[in-house]
N, C-alpha and C positions, 0 to 999 in steps of 0.2 A: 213785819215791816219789810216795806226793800232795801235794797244796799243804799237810794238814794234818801227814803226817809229818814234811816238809822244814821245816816253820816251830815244830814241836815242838823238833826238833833243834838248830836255829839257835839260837833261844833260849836251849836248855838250855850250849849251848857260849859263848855270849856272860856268859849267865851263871854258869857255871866261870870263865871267864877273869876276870870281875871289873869287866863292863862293865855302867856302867850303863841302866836302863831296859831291861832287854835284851829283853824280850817285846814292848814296845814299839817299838825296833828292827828287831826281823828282822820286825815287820807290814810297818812304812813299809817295809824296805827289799825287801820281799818283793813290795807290792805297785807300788814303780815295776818290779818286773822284767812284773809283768804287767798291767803297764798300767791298774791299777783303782785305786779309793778302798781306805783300810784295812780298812772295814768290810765290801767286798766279798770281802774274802782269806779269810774265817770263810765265804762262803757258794760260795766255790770249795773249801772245803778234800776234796772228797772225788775232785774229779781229779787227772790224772795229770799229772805236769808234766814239759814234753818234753826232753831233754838241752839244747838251749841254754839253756831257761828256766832249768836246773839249775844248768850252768855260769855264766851269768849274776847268779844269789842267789849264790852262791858265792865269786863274785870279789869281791863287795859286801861280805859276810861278813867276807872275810879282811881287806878294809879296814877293818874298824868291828875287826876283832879286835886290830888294832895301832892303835887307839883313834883314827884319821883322825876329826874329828866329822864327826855325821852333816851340819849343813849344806856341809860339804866334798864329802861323797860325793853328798850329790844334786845340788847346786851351786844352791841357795837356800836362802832362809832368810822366814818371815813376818816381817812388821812390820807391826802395825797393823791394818788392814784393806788394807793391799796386799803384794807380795811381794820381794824383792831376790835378785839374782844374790850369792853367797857364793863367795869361798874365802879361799886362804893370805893373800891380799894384805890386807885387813883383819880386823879382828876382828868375829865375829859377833854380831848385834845383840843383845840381851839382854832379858827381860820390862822389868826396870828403867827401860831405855833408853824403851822406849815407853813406862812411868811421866813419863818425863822429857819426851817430846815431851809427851802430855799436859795435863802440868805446863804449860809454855812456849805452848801454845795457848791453854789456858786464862788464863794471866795477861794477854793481849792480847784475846781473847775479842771484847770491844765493839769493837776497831777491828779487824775482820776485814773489812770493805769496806773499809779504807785501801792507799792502796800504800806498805806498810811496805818497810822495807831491814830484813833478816835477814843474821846470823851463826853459822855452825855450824865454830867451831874443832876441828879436829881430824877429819875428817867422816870418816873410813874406808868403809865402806860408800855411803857420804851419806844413811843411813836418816833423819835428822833432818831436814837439808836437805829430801831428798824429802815427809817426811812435813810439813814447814812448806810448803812449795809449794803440795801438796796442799789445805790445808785454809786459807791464805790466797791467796785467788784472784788476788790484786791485788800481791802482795808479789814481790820481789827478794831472792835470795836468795845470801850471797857464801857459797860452801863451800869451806873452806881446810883441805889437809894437808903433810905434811913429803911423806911417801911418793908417791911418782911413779906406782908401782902403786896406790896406791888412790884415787889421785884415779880413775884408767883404770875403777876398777870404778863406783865414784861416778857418773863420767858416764854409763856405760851404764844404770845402776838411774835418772835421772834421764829420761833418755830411754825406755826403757821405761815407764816411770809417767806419761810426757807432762808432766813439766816440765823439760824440758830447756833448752828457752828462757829459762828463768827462775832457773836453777839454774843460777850461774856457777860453775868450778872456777879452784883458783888454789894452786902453788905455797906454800908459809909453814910456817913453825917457829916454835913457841912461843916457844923464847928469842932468837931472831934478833933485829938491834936493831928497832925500831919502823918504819917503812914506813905510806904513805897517810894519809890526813883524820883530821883529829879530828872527834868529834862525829855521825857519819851513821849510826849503825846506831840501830836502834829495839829491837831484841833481841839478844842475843848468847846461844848455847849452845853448850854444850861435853860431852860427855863423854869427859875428857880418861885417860888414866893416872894410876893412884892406888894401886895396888899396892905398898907398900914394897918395896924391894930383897930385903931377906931373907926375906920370904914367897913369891918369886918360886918357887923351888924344889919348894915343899910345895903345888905347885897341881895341878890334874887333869892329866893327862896330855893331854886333851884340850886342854886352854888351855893346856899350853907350847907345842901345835903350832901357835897364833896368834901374830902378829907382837908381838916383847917391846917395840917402839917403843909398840905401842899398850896396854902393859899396866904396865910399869916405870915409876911415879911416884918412883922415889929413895933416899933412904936414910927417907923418913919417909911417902912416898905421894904428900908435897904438893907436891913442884916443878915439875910442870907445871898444876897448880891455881892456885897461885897466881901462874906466867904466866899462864894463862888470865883470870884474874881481871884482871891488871896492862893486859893488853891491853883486857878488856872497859872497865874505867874509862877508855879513852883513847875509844875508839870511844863507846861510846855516848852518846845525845844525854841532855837530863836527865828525858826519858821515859821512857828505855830501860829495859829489864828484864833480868838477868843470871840464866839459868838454867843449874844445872851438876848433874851427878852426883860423888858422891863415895862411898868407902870406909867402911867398918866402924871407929865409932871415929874420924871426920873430922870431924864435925859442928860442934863449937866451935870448931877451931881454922880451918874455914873460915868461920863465921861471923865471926871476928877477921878474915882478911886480907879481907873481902867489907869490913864497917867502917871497917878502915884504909884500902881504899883509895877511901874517898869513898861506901859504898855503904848505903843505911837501909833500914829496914823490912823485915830478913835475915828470911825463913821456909825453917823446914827442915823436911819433908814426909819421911813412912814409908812405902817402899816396901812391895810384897803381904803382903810378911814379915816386917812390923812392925819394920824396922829402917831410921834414918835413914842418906834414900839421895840426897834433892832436896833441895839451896839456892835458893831464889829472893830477888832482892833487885833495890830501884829504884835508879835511880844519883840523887845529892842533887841535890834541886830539883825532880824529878820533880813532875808536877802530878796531886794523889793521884785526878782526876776521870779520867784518864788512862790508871791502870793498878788493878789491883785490887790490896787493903790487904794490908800485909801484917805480920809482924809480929816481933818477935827472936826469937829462939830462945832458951828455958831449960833 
């Protein structure tokens, strides 16, 4: 067959089954078999593709057809403007998520020549972490998960990206009792588990096959949120800045445990999709020349 019949096919069979994107799909995965950009697949499509290249798409195929995602089967994922090693061991970055680094950049923005102390609770990938590293040159960066495996991916995306050095990994569990200093982080982010319990179920097939630690927020979404939270108010200094992602539907009632627990000037930010996705807030005392303004949520 040619590259144009074999990628008609694939397609069409991804999309029977029920798989999304599916044209899109069997390009990308068409064209790691032959080694080119996407857009080169459309201007090979009139050769012949040779039995392994066959067998090759094919095996790919079958993996996207039992819904494996695709940052599984190529074993990356983008972030940002760099890239991350992907699989089972955490959950794959999301557009959001880089809404949320973002986010967390920008609240710090003017003290980007300081050597800040950074917190990325929860870091799975460490796409925050790395992507904080990145873009504060001077900063320290503590990156903490429960998961043993994905600290291991963490570290290698850190090192790959050459902030390795500066990208500490560590052991930690959100409800564990409290451990280390009060007062030394200048930022804390998280994007923790927020999923209720019962919506677990009716999710894509592709996101059951991600780790439920990093997806199962509880019977309400919020119990690792507002550990997250409980933690950040211990850490941070009264500069600090607490950025989080949260769920569909979260908004006010994270805005209340952000308040409760010591935290002013809550903004909650709409992700691509017009739907509140970012809390940001200062811990009290914060000195407002400091960090940029912010404001409650209505």
């Amino acid at each position: 067959m040619t590259v144009g019949e074999r990628l008609h096919g694939a397609a069409a069979e991804l999309k029977r089954r029920g798989v999304p994107e599916a044209q899109a799909n069997a390009e990308i995965l068409l064209a790691r078999v032959l080694g080119v950009g996407r857009n080169e697949v459309f201007l090979r499509r009139g050769r012949e593709l040779s039995p392994r290249e066959s067998a090759a798409f094919s095996r790919l195929i079958r993996r996207r057809l039992r819904r494996i995602p695709m940052a599984h089967i190529l074993g990356v994922q983008a972030f940002l403007d760099f890239e991350l090693a992907a699989g089972p061991q955490a959950l794959i970055p999301r557009p959001e998520t880089e809404e949320l680094a973002a986010a967390a950049m920008d609240a710090l923005r003017q003290r980007r020549e300081e050597p800040l102390r950074l917190w990325d609770l929860g870091t799975g990938t460490g796409c925050l972490a790395v992507a904080l590293a990145r873009f504060f040159p001077k900063a320290s960066v503590l990156a903490t998960d429960k998961s043993p495996a994905a600290l291991g991916l963490a570290r290698r995306n850190a090192r790959a990206n050459g902030v390795g050095a500066r990208v500490h990994l560590r052991r930690d569990d959100f409800f564990a009792p409290r451990r280390g200093p009060r007062a030394w982080a200048d930022l804390a982010v998280s994007n923790p588990p927020y999923i209720p319990s019962g919506s677990m179920p009716r999710l894509m097939p592709e996101v059951l096959r991600e780790p439920r630690l990093a997806l199962d927020g509880g019977k309400t979404g919020l119990d690792a949120l507002a550990a997250v939270i409980e933690r950040a108010a211990e850490a941070l200094r009264p500069a600090g800045v607490a950025a989080l992602e949260f769920g569909r539907g979260q908004a006010r009632r994270v805005s209340a445990l952000l308040l409760r627990r010591g935290f002013e000037r809550v903004r909650i930010l709409k992700d691509a999709q017009g739907l509140q996705r970012i809390a940001l807030a200062a811990k009290s005392g914060a000195n407002p020349a400091r960090c940029r303004p912010l404001r409650v949520a209505r």
